[in-house]
C-alpha positions as CSV (number, residue, x, y, z in Angstrom):
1,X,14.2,0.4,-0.2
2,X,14.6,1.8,3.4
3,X,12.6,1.0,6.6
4,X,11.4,3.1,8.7
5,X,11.1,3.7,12.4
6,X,7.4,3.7,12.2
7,X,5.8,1.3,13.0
8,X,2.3,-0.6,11.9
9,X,-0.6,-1.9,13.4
10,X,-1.4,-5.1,12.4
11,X,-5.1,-6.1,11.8
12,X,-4.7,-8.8,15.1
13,X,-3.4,-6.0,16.8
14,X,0.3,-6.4,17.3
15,X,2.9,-3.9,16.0
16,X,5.7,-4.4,13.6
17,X,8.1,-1.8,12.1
18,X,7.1,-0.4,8.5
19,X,8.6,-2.4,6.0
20,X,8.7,-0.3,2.3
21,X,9.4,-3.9,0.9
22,X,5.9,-5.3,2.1
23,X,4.3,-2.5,0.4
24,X,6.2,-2.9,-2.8
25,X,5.6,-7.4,-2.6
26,X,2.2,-6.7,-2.1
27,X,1.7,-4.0,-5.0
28,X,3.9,-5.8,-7.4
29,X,1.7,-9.2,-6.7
30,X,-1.7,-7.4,-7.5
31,X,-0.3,-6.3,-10.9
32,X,1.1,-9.9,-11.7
33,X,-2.4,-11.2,-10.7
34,X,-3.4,-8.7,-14.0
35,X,-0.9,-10.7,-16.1
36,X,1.1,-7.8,-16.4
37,X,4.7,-8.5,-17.3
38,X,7.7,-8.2,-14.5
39,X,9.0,-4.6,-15.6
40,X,5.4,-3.1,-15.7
41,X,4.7,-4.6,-12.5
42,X,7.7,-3.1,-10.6
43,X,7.4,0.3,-11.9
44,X,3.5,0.0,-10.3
45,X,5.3,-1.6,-7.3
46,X,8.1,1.1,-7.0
47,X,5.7,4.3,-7.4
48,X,3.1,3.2,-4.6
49,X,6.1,2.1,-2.4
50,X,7.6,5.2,-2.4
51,X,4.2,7.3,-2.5
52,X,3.4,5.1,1.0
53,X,6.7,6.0,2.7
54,X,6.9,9.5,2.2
55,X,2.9,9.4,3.9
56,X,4.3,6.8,6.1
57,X,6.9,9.3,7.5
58,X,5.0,11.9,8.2
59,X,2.8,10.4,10.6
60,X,3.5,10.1,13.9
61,X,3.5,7.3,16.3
62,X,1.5,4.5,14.4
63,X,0.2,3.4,11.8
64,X,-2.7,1.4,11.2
65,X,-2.7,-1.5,8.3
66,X,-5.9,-0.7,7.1
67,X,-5.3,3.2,7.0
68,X,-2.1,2.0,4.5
69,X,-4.2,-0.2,2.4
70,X,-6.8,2.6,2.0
71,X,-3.9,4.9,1.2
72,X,-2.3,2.5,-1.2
73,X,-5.5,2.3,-3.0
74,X,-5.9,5.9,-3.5
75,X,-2.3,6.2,-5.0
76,X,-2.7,3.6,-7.2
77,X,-3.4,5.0,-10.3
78,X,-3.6,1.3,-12.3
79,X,-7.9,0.7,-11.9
80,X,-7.0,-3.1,-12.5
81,X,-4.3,-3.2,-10.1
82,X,-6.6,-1.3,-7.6
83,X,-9.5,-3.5,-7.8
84,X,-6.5,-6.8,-7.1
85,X,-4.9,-5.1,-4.6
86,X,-8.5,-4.1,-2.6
87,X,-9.7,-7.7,-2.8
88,X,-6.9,-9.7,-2.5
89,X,-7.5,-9.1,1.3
90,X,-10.6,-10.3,0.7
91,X,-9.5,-13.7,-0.5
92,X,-6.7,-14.9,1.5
């Protein structure tokens, strides 16, 4: 998994270069949280990494963090893993 030279805008307002691997962390730990197994969980992961980066890219400038997690969301096809994944936020 590549980065990119995009870069993100954190909810506190700093910037940080895209990182495909937060994506992927943060998508395979919602579909853990559904006691899925680790190979189920990485194919989730993998597809809404990849799905995120190819949006990422064609964006210019950048991006924010909340405009990613709504996008994640969307692309995640997994209604369990959506629901974890849009209130994980939520919780921590």
């Amino acid at each position: 998994m590549a980065s990119i030279k995009q870069c993100v805008v954190k909810r506190k307002g700093h910037q940080e270069k895209y990182d495909e691997r937060k994506v992927y962390a943060s998508v395979y730990s919602a579909a853990l949280n559904c006691e899925y197994g680790e190979k189920k969980a990485e194919r989730i992961a993998s597809s809404a990494a990849k799905k995120v980066t190819v949006w990422v890219r064609k964006m210019k400038g950048c991006v924010d963090s909340y405009a990613i997690r709504k996008y994640i969301i969307s692309q995640l096809k997994d209604a369990d893993v959506a629901l974890m994944y849009r209130t994980h936020l939520d919780l921590s």
